[in-house]
C-alpha positions in Angstrom: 24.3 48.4 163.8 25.8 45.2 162.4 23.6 43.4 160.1 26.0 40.1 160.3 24.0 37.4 158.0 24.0 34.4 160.1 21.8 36.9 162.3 19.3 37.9 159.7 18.8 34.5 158.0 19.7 36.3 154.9 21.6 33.7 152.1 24.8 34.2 150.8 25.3 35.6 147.6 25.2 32.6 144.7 28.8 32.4 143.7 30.1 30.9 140.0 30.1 27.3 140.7 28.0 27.4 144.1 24.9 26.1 143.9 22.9 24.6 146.4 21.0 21.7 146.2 17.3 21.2 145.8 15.9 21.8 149.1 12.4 20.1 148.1 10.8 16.9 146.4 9.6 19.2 143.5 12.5 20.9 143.1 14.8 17.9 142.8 12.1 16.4 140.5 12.4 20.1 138.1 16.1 19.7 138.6 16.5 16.2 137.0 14.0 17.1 134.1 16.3 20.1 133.7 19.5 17.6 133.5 17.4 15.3 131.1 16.6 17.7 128.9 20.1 19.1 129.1 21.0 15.4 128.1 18.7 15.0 125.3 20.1 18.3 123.6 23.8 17.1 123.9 23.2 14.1 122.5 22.6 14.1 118.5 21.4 10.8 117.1 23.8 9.8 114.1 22.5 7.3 111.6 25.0 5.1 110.8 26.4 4.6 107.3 24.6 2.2 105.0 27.8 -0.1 104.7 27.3 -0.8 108.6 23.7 -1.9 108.6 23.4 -5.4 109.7 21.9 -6.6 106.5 24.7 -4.9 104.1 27.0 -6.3 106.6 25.8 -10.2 106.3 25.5 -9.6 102.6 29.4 -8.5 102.4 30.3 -11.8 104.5 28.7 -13.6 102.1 30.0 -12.4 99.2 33.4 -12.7 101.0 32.9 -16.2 101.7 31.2 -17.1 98.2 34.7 -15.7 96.4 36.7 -18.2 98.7 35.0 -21.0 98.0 35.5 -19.9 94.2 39.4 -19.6 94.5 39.6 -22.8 96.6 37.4 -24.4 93.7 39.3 -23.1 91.1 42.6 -23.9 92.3 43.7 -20.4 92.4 45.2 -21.0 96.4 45.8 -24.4 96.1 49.6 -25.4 96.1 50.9 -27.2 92.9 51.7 -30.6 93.3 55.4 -31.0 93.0 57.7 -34.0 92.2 61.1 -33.2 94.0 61.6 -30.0 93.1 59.9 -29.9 89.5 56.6 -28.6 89.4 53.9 -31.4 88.2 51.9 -30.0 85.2 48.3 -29.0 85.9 46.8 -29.8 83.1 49.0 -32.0 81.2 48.3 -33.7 78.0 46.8 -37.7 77.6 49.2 -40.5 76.9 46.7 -42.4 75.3 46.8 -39.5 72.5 50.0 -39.7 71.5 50.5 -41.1 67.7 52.9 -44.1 68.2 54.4 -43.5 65.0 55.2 -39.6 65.9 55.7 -39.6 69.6 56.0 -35.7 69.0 52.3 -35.8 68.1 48.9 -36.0 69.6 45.8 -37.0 67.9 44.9 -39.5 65.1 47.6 -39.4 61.7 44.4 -38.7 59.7 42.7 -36.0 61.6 41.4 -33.7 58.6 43.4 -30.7 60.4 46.9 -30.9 61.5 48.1 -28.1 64.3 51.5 -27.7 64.3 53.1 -25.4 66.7 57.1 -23.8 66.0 57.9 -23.5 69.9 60.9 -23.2 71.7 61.0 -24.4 75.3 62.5 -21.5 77.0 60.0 -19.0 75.0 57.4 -17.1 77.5 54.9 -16.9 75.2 55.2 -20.7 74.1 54.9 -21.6 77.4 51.9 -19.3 78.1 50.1 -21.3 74.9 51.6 -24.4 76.4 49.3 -24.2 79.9 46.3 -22.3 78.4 45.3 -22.6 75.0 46.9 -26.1 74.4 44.6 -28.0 77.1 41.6 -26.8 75.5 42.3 -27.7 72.3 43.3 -30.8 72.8 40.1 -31.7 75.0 38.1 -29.9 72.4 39.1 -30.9 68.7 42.5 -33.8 69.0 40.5 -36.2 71.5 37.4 -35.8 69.4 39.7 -37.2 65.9 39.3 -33.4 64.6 42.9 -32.4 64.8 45.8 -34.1 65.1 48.8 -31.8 67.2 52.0 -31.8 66.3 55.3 -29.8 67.9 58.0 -28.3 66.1 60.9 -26.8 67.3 62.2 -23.3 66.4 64.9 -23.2 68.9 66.6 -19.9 68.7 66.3 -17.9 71.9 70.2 -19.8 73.1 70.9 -18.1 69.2 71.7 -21.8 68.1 74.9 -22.5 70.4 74.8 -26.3 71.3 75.3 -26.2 74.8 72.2 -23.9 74.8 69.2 -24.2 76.8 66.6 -24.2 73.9 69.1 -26.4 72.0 69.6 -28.8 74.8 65.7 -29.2 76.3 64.7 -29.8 72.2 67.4 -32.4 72.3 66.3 -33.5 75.8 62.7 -33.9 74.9 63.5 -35.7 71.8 66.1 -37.9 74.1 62.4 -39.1 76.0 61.0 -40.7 73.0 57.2 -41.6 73.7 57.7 -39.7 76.7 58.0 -36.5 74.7 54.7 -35.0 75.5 54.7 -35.2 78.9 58.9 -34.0 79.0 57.2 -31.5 76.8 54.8 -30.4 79.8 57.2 -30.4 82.4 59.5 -27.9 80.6 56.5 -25.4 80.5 55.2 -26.2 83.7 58.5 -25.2 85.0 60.3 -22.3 82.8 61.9 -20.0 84.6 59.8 -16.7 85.3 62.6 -14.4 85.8 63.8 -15.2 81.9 65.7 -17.0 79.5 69.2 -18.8 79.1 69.8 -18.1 83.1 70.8 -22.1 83.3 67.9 -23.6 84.6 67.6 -25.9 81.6 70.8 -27.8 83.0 71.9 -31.7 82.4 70.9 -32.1 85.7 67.2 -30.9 85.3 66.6 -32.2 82.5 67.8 -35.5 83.5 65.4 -34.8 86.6 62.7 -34.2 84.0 63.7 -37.4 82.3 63.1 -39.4 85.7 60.0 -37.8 87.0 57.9 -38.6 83.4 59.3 -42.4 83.4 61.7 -42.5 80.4 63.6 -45.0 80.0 67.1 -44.1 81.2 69.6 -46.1 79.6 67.9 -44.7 76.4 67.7 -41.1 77.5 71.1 -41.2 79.2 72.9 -42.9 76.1 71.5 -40.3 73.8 72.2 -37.5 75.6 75.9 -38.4 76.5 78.1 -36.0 74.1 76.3 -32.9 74.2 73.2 -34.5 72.5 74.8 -34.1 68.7 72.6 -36.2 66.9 69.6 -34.5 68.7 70.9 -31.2 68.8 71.3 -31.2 64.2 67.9 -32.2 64.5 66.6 -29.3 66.8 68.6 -27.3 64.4 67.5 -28.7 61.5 63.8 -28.5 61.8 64.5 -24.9 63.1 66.1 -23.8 59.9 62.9 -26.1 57.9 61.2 -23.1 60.3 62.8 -20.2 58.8 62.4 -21.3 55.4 58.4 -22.0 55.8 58.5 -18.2 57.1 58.6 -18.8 60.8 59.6 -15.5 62.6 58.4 -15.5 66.1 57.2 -18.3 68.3 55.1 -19.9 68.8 53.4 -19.7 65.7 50.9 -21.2 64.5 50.3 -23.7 61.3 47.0 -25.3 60.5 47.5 -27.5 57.4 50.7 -26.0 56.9 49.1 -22.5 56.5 51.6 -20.2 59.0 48.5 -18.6 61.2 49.6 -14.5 62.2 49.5 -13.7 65.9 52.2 -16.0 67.7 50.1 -17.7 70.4 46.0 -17.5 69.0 43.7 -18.0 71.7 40.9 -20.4 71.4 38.3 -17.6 70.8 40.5 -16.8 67.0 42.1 -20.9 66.9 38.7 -22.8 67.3 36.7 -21.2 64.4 39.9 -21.1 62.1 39.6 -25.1 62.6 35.7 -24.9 62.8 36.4 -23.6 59.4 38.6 -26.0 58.3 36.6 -29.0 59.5 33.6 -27.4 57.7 35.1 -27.7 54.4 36.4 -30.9 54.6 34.3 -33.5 52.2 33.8 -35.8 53.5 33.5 -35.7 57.0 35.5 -38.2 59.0 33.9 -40.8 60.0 30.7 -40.5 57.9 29.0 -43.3 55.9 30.1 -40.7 52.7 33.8 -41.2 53.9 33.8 -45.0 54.6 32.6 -45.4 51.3 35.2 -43.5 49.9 38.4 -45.5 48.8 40.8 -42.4 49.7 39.7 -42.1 53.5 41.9 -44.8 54.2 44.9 -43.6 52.8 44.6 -39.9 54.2 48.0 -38.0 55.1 
């Protein structure tokens, strides 16, 4: 007898992948539980990491933003003002300083310290004490009548040819006569990184140099013409004056004529060595003790 299954009412075997669907309300309703539950144990709950919770997030921009505002503040980003193509010194030194017998000097003639620095323009580490240390110091202890600033030259990098760069910018900066100081702040504001005697203290910049601080031209043009001579025996001259006081490196340091070891001190080691020198000066400047006094008028 043939037992065909349509006949019967019998169901097909279930097959992989063959399954019918729920026939009833209660077994469509056990059917999604089922796929929920199925759901619910796929699905693992992962906490995120601490650096992406809102609060550590806002505290992050925050800090990002309060460290912007610090570089903007400080400068840090900001362009440098130019003049042409020279760089215009960011902290350069007062005009109303400079000693109008010593155009080389800032500060009064009888400050009871005297700071005199052996530099030579094309020197790294001059230039580094130049833009650092030298601001401070002068805002600190020459604009207060403490210390009166002085530059030397030790001019030896160009090993003392004439034509030579350190040779040429002491000339040139000489050549600038009560512009000195600020000739001597362009030519540290704007040293070549990449190193020495590579010609970037030419005639040409350092007549740009000349322009761009106001000298007076016909003077600065007049004694440069030649090579500079009589400038150049002078920037030789207080170089070898250098060498004999025991100068061996620049910059170094002098303070009252007392070479300082170290080549370019920072104000943390230079402001108590003049602290201490101020300290045992008697009288003070100043002071009813030193008005009184018939030598405080005729101080070196």
């Amino acid at each position: 007898m043939s037992t065909n299954s349509s006949s019967t009412g019998a169901r097909p075997p279930k097959t992989p992948g063959s399954q019918r669907p729920p026939a009833t309300r209660q077994e469509r309703r056990d059917a999604a539980r089922r796929g929920q539950r199925l759901a619910s144990a796929r699905t693992v709950a992962v906490k995120p990491p601490a650096w992406q919770s809102p609060m550590a997030l806002i505290t992050a921009a925050a800090v990002v933003v309060g460290l912007v505002v610090v570089i903007l503040a400080s400068g840090v980003l900001t362009p440098k003002a130019t003049v042409g193509t020279l760089i215009k010194p960011l902290r350069p030194a007062s005009v109303a300083l400079i000693d109008p017998a010593n155009p080389r000097a800032l500060g009064q003639a009888n400050a009871p310290v005297k700071v005199e620095v052996w530099s030579d323009f094309q020197c790294p580490a001059c230039d580094a004490f130049a833009t650092t240390v030298e601001p401070d110091l002068i805002d600190q202890y020459v604009a207060t009548g403490k210390v009166q600033l002085i530059y030397r030259d030790f001019a030896f990098i160009d090993k003392g040819a004439a034509n030579g760069e350190s040779q040429q910018s002491g000339a040139a900066a000489r050549c600038a006569g009560d512009k000195f100081w600020p000739f001597h702040d362009y030519l540290f504001e704007n040293q070549n990184p990449k190193g020495e005697n590579l010609g970037t203290f030419s005639t040409a910049f350092l007549s740009s140099v000349a322009t761009a601080v106001g000298a007076d031209r016909t003077k600065y043009d007049a004694c440069m013409a030649n090579g500079a001579a009589d400038m150049v025996a002078a920037v030789k001259a207080e170089t070898a004056q250098g060498t004999t006081a025991g100068v061996n490196q620049t910059p170094t340091i002098a303070l009252n004529g007392t070479l300082q070891k170290g080549g370019a001190l920072p104000m943390t080691t230079l402001g108590p060595a003049i602290d201490a020198l101020l300290a045992a000066a008697s009288p003070a400047p100043g002071s009813p003790a030193a008005s009184a006094s018939p030598s405080a008028s005729t101080a070196p």
